[in-house]
N, C-alpha and C positions, 0 to 999 in steps of 0.2 A: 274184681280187684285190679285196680291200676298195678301193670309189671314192668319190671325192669327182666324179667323172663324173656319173655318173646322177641327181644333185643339180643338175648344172650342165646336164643333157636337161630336164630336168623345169621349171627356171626360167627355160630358154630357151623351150620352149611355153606358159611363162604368160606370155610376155611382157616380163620381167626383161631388163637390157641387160647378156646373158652373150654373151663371144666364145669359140669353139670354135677350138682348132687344133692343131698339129701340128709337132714339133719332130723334128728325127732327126741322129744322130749319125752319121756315113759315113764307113768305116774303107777304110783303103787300106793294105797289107801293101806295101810297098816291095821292092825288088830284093837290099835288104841284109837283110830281116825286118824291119823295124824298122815301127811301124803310122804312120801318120800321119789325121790330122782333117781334115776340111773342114769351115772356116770362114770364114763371111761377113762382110760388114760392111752393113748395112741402110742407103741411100741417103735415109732420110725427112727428115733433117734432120744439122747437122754434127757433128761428134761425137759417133754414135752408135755405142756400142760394137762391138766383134765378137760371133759369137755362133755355135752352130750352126744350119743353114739350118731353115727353120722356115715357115710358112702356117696361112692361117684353114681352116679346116670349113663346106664350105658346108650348109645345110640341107638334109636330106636326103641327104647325100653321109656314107660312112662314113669313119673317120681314116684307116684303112689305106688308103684308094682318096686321100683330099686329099693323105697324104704323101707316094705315089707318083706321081700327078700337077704334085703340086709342085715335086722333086727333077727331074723328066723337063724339065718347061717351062721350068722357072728355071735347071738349072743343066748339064741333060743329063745325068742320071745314069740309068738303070735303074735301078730298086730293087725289084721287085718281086719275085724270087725271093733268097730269104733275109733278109726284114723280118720283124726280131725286135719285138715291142713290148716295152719298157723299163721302162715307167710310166707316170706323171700328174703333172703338178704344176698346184695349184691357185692362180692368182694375184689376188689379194685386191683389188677394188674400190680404186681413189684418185681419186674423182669430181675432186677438184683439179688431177690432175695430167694429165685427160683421161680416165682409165684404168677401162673397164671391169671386173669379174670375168670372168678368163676361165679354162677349162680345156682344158689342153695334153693329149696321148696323147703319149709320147716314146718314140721309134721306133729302132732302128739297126739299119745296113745295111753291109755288104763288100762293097766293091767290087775288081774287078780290079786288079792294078797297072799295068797300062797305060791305066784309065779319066782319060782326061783328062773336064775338066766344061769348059763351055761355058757361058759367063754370059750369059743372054739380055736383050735392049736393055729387056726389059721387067719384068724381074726384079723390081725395088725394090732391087735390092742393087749396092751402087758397086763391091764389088773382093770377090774371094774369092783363099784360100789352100789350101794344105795346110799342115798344121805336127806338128810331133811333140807328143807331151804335154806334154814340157817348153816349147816354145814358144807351145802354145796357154796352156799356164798362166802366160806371160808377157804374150799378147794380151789374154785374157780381166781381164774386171774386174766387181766385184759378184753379181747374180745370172746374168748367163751361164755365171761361172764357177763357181761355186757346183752350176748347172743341168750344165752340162758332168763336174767333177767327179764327181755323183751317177749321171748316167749311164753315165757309163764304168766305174764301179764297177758297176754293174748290165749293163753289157754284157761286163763279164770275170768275173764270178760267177754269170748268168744269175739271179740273184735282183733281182725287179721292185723299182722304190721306188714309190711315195708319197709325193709332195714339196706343199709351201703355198709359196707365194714364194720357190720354189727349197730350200726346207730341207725334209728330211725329216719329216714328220709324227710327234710321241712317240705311242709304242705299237700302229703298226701294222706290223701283219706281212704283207705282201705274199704 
């Protein structure tokens, strides 16, 4: 996979103020067939969108090892056997708005159908769901859903994306 990763390794060892992390999509096949999402709601401040669960990369620490770390602590999932990685999305510096340059790894994972999640008091995150497509495409707004979108399209076609601020990069082919 062509990255915009290895850009974002490289400006993190010069010192540049890049955050690394980790998003994953967590599929759950229901009793009827039907798939359902888990998504979050991120507790930093009020009205912060929904989104899929997600985490930093600590240095030194690899994506797949942050994403399943994170998923296990934050919400109680196992994910480690059958983490597909999905992609990347690159998200663009808005020194204004607080907001570093950071590069995501986008992960998805199946879960059992009787995996309940367990939100832990230290999560960062106020409330999580399960929702169908059609519902999350009702919760989601902006670039989560945009981001959500892409990957689920990458997790039913097994072809990676390539995303910049949740939109697909023109002319790369994964």
């Amino acid at each position: 996979m062509t990255t915009t990763i290895d850009s974002g390794r490289a400006a993190w060892r010069a010192g540049r103020p890049v955050g690394l992390g980790t998003n994953a999509l967590v599929v759950q096949t229901g009793p009827d067939g039907a798939a359902r999402y888990l998504l979050i709601n991120r507790a930093r401040k009020a009205g912060d969108p929904m989104g899929i669960p997600g985490g930093s990369v600590e240095e030194g620490q690899a994506p797949r090892d942050a994403v399943t770390a994170h998923l296990a602590q934050k919400v109680g999932i196992t994910a480690s056997a059958g983490l597909r990685l999905l992609g990347t999305d690159h998200t663009t510096a808005r020194p204004g708005q607080g907001q570093v340059e950071r590069h995501n790894w986008l992960y998805g994972v199946s879960v059992p159908a009787d995996a309940v999640p367990q939100l832990a008091p230290t999560s960062g995150y106020d409330r999580m769901q399960w929702a169908t497509e059609e519902e999350a495409r009702g919760l989601l707004t902006g670039n989560s859903l945009a981001r959500f979108t892409h990957v689920l399209a990458a997790w039913n076609t097994g072809t990676p994306v390539e995303l910049r601020d949740s939109k697909p990069l023109p002319g790369v082919v994964a």
